[in-house]
VEXKOLNU-859818 format. One record per atom (N, C-alpha, C, O): residue number from 0; atom name; x, y, z. Coordinates in steps of 0.2 Angstrom, whole numbers. Each point is the difference from the previous one (the first is absolute). Layout:
<atoms>
num,atome,X,Y,Z
NUM,CA,X,Y,Z
...
</atoms>
This chain:
<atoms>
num,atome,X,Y,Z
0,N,4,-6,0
0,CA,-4,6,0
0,C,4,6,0
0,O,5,1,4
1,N,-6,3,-8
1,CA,5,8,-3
1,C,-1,3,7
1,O,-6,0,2
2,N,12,4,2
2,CA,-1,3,3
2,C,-4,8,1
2,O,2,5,-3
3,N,-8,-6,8
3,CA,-3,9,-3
3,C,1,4,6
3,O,2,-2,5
4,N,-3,9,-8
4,CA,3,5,4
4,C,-8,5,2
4,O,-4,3,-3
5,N,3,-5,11
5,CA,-6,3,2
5,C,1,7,1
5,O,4,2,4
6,N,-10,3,-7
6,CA,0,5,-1
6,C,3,6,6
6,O,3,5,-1
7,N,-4,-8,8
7,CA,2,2,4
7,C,4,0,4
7,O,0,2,6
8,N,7,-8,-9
8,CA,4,0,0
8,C,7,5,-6
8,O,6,1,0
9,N,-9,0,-2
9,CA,3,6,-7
9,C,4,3,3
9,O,6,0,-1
10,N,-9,5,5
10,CA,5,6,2
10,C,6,-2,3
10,O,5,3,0
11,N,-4,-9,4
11,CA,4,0,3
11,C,8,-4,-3
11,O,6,0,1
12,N,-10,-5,-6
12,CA,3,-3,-7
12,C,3,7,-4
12,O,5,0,-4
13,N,-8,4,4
13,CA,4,7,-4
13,C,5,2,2
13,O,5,3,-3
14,N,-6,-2,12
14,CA,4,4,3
14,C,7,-4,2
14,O,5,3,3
15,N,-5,-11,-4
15,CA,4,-5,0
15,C,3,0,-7
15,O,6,-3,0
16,N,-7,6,-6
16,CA,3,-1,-5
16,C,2,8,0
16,O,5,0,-5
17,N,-6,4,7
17,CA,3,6,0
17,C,7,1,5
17,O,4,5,1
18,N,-4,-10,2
18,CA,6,2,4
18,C,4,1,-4
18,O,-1,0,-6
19,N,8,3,8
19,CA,6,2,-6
19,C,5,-9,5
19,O,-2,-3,5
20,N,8,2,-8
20,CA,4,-5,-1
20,C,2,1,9
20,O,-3,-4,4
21,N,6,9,-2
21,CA,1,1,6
21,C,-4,0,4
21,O,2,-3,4
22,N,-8,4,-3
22,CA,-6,1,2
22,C,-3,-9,3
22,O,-3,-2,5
23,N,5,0,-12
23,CA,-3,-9,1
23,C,7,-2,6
23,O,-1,-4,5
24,N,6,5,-7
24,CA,4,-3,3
24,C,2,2,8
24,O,4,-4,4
25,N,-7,11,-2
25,CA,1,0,6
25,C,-7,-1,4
25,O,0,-1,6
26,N,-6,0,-10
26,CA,-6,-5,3
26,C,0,-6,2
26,O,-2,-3,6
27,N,6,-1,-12
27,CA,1,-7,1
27,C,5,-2,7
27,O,-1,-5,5
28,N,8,10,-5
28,CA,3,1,7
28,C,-3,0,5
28,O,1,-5,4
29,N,-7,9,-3
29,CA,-3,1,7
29,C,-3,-6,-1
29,O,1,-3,6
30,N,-5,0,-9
30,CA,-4,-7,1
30,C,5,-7,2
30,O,-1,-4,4
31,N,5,5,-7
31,CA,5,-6,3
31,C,1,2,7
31,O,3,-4,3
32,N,-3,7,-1
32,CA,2,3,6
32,C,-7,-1,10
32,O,-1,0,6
33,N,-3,-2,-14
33,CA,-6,-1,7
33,C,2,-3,6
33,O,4,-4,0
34,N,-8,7,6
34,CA,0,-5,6
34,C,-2,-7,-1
34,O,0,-1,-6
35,N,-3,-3,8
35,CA,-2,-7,1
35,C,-8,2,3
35,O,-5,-3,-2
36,N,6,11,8
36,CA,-7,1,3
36,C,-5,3,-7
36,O,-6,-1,0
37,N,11,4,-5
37,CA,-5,4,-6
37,C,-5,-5,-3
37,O,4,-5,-2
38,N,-9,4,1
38,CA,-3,-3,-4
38,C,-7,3,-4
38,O,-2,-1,-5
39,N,0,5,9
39,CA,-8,2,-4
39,C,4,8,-2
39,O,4,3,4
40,N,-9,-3,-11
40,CA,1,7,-2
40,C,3,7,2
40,O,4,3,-2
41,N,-8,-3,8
41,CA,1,5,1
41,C,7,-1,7
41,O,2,6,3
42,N,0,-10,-2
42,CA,6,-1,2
42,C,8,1,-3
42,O,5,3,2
43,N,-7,-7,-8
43,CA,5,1,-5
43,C,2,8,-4
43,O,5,2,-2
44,N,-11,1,3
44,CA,-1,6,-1
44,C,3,5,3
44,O,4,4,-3
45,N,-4,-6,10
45,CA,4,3,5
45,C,7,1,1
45,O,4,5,1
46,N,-4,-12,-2
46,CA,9,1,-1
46,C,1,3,-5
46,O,1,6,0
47,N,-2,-10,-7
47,CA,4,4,-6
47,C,-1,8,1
47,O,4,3,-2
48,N,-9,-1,5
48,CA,-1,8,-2
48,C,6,2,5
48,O,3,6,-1
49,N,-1,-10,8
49,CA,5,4,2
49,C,7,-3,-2
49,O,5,2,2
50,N,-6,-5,-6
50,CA,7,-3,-6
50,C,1,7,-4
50,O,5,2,0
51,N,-10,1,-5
51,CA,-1,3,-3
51,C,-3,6,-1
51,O,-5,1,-4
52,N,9,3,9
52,CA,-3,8,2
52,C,-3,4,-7
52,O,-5,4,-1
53,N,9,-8,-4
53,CA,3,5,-6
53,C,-8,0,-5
53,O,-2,3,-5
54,N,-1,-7,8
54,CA,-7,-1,-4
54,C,-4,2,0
54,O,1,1,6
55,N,-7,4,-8
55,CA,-4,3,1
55,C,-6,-3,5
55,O,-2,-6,0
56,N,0,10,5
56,CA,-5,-3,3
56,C,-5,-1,-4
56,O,-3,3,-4
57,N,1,-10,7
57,CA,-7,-5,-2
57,C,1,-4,-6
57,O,-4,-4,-2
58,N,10,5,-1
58,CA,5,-4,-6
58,C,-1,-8,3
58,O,-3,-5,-2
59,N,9,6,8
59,CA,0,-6,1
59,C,-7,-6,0
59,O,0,-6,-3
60,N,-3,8,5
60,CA,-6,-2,4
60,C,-5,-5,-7
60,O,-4,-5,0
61,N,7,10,-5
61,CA,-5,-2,-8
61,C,6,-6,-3
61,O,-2,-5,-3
62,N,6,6,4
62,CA,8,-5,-2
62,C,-1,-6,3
62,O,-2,-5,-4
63,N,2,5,12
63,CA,-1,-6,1
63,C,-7,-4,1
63,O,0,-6,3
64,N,-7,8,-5
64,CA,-6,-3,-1
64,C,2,-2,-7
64,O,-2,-6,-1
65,N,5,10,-3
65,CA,-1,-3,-6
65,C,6,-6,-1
65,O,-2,-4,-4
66,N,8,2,7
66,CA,4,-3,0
66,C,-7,-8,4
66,O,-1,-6,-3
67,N,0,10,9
67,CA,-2,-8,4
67,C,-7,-1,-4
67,O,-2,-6,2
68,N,-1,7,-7
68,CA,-6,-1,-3
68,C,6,-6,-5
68,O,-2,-6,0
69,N,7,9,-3
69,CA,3,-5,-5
69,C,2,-4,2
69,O,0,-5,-3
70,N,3,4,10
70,CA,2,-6,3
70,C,-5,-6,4
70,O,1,-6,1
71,N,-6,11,-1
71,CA,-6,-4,2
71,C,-2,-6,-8
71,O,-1,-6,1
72,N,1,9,-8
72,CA,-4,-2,-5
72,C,6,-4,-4
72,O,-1,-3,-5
73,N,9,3,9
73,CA,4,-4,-3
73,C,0,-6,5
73,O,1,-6,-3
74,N,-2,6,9
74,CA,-1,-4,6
74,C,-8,-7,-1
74,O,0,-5,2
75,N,-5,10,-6
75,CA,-6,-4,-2
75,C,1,-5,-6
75,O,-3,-5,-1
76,N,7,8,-2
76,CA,3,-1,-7
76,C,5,-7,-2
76,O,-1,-5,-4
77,N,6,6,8
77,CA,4,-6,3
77,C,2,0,-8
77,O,-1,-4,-5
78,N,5,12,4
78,CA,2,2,-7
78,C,8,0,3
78,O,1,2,6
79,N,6,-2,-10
79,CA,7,0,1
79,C,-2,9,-2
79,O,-4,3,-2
80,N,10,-2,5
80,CA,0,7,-1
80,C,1,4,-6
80,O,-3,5,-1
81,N,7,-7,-2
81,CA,1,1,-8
81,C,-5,-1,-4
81,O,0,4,-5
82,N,-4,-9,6
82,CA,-10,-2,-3
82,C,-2,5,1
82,O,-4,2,-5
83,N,3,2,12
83,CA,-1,3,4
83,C,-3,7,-4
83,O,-5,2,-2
84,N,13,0,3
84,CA,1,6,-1
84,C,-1,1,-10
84,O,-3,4,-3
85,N,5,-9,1
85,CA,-2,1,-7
85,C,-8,1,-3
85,O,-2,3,-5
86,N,-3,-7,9
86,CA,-6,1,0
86,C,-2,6,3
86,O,-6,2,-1
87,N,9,1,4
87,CA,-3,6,5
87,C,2,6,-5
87,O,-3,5,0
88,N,9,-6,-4
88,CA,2,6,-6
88,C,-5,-1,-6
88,O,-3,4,-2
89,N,1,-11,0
89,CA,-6,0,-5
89,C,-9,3,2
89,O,-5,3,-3
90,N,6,-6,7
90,CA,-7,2,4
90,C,0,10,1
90,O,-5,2,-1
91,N,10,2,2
91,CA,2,5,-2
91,C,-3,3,-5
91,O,-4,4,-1
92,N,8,-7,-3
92,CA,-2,4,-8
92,C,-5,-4,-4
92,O,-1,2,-6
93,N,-2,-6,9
93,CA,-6,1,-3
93,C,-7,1,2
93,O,-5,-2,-3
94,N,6,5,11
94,CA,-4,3,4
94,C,-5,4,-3
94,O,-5,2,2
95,N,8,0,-6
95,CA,-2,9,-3
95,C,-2,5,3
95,O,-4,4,-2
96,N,6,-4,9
96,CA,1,4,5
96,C,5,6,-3
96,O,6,0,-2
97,N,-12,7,3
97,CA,4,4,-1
97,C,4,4,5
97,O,4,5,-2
98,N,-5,-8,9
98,CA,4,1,4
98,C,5,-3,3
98,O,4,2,4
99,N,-2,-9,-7
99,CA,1,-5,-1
99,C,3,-2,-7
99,O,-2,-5,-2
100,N,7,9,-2
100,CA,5,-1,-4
100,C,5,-3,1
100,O,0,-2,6
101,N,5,-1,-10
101,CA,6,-5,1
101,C,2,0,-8
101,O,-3,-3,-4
102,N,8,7,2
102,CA,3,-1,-10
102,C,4,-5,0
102,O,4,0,5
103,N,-4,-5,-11
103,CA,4,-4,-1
103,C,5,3,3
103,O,1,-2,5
104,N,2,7,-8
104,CA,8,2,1
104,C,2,1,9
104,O,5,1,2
105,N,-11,-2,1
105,CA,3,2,7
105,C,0,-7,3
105,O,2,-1,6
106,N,-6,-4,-10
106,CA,-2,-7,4
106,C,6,-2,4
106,O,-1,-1,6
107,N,6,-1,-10
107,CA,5,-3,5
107,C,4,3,5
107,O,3,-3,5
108,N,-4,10,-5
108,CA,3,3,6
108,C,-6,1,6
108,O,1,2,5
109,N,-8,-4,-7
109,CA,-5,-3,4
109,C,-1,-6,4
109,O,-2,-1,6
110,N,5,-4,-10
110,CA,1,-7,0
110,C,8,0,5
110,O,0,-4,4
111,N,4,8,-5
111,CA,7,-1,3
111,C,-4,3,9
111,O,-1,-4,5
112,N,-2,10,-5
112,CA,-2,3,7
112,C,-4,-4,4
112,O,1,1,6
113,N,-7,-5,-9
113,CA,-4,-4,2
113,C,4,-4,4
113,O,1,1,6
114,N,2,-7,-11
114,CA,5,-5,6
114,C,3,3,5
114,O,1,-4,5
115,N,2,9,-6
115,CA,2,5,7
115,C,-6,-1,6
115,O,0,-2,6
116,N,-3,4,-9
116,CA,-7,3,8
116,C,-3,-6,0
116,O,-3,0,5
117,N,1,-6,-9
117,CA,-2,-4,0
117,C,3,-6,4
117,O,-4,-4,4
118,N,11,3,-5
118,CA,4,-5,1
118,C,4,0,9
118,O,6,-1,2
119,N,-11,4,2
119,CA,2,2,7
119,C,-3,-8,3
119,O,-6,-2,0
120,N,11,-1,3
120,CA,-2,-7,3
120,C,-6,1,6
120,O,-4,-5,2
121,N,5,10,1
121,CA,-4,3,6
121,C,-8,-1,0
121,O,-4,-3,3
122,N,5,8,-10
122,CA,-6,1,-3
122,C,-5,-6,-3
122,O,-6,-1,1
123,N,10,-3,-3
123,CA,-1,-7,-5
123,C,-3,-5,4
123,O,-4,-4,-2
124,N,7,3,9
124,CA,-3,-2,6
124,C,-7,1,2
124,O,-5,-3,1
125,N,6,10,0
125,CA,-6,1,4
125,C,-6,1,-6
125,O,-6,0,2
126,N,7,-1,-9
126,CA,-4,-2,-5
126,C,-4,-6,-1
126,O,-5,-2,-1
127,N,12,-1,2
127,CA,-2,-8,0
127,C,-6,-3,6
127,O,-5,-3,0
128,N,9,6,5
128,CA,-5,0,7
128,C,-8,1,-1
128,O,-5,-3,1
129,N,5,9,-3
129,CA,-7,4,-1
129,C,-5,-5,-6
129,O,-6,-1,0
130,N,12,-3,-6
130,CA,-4,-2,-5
130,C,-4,-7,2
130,O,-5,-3,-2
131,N,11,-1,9
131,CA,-3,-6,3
131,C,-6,2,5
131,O,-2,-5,3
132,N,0,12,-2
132,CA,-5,1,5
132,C,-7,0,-5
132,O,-6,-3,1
133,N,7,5,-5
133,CA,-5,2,-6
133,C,-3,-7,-4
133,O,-5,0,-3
134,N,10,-6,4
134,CA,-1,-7,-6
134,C,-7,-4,4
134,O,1,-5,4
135,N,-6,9,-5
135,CA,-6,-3,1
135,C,-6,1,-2
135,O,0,6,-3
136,N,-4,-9,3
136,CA,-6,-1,-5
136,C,-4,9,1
136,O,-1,4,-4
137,N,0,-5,11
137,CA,-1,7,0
137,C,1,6,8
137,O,1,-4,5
138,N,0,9,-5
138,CA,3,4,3
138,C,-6,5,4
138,O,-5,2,-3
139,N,6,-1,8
139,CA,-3,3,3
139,C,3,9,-1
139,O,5,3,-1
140,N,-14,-2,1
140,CA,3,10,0
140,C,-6,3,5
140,O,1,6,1
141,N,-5,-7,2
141,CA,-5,2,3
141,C,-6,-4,3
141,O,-1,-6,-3
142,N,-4,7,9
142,CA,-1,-2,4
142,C,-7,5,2
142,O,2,5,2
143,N,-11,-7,-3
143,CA,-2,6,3
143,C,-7,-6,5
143,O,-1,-6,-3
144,N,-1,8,7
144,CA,-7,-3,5
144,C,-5,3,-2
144,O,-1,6,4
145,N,-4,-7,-9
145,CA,-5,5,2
145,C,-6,-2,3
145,O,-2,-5,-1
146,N,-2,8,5
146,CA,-3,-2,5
146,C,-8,3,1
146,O,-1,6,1
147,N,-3,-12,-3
147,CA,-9,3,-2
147,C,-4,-2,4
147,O,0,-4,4
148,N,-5,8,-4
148,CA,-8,-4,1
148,C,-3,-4,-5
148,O,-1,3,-5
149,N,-2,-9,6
149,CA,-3,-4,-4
149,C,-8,0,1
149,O,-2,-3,5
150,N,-3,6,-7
150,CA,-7,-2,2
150,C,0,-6,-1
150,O,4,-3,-5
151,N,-9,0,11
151,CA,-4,-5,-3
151,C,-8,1,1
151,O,-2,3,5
152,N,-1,-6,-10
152,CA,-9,2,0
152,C,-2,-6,-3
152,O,2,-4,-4
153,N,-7,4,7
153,CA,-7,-6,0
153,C,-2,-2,-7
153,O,1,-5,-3
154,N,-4,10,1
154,CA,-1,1,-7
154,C,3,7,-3
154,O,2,5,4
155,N,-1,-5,-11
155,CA,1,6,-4
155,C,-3,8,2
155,O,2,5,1
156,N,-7,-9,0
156,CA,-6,9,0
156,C,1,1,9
156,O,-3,5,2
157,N,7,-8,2
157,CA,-1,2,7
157,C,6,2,0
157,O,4,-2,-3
158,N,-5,6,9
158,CA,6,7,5
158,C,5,-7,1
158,O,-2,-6,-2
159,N,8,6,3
159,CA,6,-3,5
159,C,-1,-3,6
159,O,-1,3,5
160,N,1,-11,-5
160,CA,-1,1,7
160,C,6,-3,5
160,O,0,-2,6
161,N,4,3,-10
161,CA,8,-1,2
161,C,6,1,-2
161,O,-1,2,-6
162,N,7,-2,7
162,CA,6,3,-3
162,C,5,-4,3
162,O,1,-3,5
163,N,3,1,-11
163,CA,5,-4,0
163,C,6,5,-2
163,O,1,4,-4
164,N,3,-6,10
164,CA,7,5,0
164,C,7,-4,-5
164,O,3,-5,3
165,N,-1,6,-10
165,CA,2,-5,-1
165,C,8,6,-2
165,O,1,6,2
166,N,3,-11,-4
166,CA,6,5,-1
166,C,3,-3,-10
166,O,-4,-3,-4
167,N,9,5,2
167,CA,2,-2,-6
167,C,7,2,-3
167,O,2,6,-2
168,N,2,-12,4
168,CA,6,2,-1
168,C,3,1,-8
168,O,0,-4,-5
169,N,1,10,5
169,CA,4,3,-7
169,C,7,-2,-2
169,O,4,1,4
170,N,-2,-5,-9
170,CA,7,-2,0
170,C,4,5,-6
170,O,-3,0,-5
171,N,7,2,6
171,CA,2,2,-7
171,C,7,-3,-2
171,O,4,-1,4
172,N,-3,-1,-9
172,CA,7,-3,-2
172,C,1,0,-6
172,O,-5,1,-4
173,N,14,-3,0
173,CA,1,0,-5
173,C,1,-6,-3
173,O,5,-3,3
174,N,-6,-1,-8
174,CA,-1,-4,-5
174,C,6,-2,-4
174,O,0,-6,-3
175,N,4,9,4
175,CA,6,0,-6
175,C,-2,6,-5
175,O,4,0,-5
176,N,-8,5,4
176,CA,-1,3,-4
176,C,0,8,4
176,O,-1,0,6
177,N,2,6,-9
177,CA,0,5,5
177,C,-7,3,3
177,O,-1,5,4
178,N,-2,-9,-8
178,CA,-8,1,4
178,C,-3,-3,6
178,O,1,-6,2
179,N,-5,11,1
179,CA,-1,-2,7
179,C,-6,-4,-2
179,O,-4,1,-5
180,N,3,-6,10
180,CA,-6,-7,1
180,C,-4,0,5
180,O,1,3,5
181,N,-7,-6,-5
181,CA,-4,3,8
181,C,-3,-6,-1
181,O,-3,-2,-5
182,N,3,0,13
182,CA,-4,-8,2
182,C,-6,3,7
182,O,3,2,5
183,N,-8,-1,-6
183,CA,-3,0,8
183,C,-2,-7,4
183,O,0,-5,-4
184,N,-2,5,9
184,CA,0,-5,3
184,C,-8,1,5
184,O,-1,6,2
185,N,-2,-9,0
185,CA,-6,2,5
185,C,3,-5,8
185,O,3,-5,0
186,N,-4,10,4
186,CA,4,-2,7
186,C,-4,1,4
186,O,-4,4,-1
187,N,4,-7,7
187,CA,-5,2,8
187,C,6,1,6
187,O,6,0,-1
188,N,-9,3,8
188,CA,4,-1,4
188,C,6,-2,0
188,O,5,2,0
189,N,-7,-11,0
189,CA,3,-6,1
189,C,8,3,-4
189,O,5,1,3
190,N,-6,-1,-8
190,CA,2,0,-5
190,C,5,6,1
190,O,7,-1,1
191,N,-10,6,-1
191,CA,6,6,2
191,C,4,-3,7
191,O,6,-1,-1
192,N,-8,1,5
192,CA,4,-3,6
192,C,7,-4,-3
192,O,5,2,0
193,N,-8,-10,-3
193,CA,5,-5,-2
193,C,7,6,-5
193,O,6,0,1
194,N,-9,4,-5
194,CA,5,4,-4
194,C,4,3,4
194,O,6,0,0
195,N,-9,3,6
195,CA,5,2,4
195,C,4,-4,4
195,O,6,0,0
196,N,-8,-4,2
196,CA,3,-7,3
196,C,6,-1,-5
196,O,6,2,1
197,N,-7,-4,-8
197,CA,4,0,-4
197,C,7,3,-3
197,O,5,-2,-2
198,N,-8,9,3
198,CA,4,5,-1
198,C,8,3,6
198,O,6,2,-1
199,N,-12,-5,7
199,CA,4,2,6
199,C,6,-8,2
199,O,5,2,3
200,N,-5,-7,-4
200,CA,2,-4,-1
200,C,7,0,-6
200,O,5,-2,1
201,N,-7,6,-6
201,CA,4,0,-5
201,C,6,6,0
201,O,6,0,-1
202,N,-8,5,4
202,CA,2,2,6
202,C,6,-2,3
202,O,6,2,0
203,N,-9,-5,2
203,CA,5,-4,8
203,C,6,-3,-4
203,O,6,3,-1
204,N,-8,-9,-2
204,CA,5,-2,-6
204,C,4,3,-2
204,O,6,-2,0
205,N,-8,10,-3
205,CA,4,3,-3
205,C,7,3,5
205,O,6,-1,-1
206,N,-9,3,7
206,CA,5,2,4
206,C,5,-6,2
206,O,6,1,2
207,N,-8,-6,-3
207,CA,4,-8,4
207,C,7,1,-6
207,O,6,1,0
208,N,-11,-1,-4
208,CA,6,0,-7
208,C,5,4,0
208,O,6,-1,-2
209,N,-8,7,5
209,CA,2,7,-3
209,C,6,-1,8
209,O,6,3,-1
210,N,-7,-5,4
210,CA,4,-2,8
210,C,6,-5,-1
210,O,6,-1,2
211,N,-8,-2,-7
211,CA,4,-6,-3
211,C,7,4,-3
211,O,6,1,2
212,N,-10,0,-7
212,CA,6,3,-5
212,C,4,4,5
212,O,6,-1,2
213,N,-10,6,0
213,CA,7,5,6
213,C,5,-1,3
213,O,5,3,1
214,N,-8,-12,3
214,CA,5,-3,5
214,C,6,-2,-4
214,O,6,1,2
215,N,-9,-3,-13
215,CA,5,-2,-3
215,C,5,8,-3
215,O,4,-2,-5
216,N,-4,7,7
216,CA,0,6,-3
216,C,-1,2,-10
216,O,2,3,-5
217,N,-8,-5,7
217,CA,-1,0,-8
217,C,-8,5,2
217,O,-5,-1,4
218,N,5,4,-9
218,CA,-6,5,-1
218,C,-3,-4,-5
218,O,2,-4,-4
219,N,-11,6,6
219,CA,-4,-2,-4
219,C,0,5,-8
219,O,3,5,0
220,N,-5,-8,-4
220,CA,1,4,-5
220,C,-9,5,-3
220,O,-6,-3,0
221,N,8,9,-1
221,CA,-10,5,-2
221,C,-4,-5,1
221,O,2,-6,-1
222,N,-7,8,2
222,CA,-6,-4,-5
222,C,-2,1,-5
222,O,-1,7,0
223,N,0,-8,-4
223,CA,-3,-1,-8
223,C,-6,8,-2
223,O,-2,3,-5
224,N,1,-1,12
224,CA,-5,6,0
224,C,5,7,0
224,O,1,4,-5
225,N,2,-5,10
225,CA,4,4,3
225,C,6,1,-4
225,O,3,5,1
226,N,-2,-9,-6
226,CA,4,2,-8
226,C,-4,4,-5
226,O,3,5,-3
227,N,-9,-8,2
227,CA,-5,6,-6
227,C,0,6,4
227,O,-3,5,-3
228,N,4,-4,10
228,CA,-2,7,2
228,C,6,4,0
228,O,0,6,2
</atoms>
């Protein structure tokens, strides 16, 4: 499948092909340089910007979403990097994005800079990581209870002569596709309680785990949420 380039990803793919040669290569510096603790965007954001006074503010910030989006989709990809990056200069020009240009004549000095900022082991990790969080049928994104009155009546033509309190849990998740999915479900007390049971139990586990690892000195790595944000 041809790699595409989503519309609102463009500006940040522009302003990664705008770097000048010095520019890619003192980006690249600061990314090999990561902590172990930097992981979610706005992390890595942090450091490089104090790597790299010389940058204008809020630069950084569009450089490295547009970087971690391409490591995310080479990470999905389980593409070599050379595959990688040659699909992402094709997909370029033929985007026909007019904000979003790439001329033959600049391709290879596009292609040389990519493997730069792309080829950061740090990075390619914590890609890898995030694409093993995602390899599933479907993904959760959202969560709502709504909660009604049901009449009940004897016949059609008579008043109410009771109310059923019922509830309806909203699920939202994703497919494999970038569209959002919605399952409802009908629930009673009962039912809400056991979810919470459920929840709070899951919980517990998490922290056992999370108690583990520490003893081992090793850090849990984001969650799969906490990287899209």
């Amino acid at each position: 499948m041809p790699l595409m380039i989503p519309k609102e990803y463009a500006p940040g793919l522009a302003a990664l092909a705008s770097l000048s040669d010095s520019e890619v290569l003192s980006l690249a510096q600061a990314l090999s340089e990561l902590p172990d603790n930097a992981r979610l965007p706005k992390e890595i954001t942090e450091f490089v910007q104090g790597k790299l006074p010389e940058f204008r503010a809020g630069m950084i910030d569009g450089l490295v979403r547009a970087l971690h989006s391409l490591y995310q989709a080479r990470g999905v990809m389980e593409s070599s990097l050379d595959k990688f990056v040659d699909d992402l200069a094709d997909a370029i020009m033929s985007s026909g994005m007019q904000n979003l240009a790439l001329a033959e004549a600049d391709r290879a000095r596009f292609v040389q800079n990519m493997h730069k900022l792309l080829g950061v082991e740090a990075l390619s990790f914590l890609a890898k990581a995030n694409a093993l969080q995602a390899e599933h049928e479907r993904l959760f994104h959202d969560a709502k209870i709504l909660t009604d009155l049901r009449p009940v009546f004897h016949a059609p033509d008579d008043p109410p002569v009771d109310m059923i309190v019922e509830y309806t849990l909203k699920v939202v998740f994703h497919d494999g596709s970038r569209r959002h999915r919605e399952i409802f479900m009908a629930m009673d007390e009962n039912d809400i309680s056991r979810l919470k049971k459920a929840i709070e139990r899951a919980e517990k586990k998490a922290a056992s785990l999370k108690a583990l690892l520490n003893s081992k000195n090793l850090t849990p790595m984001p969650s799969f949420s906490e990287v899209r944000h």
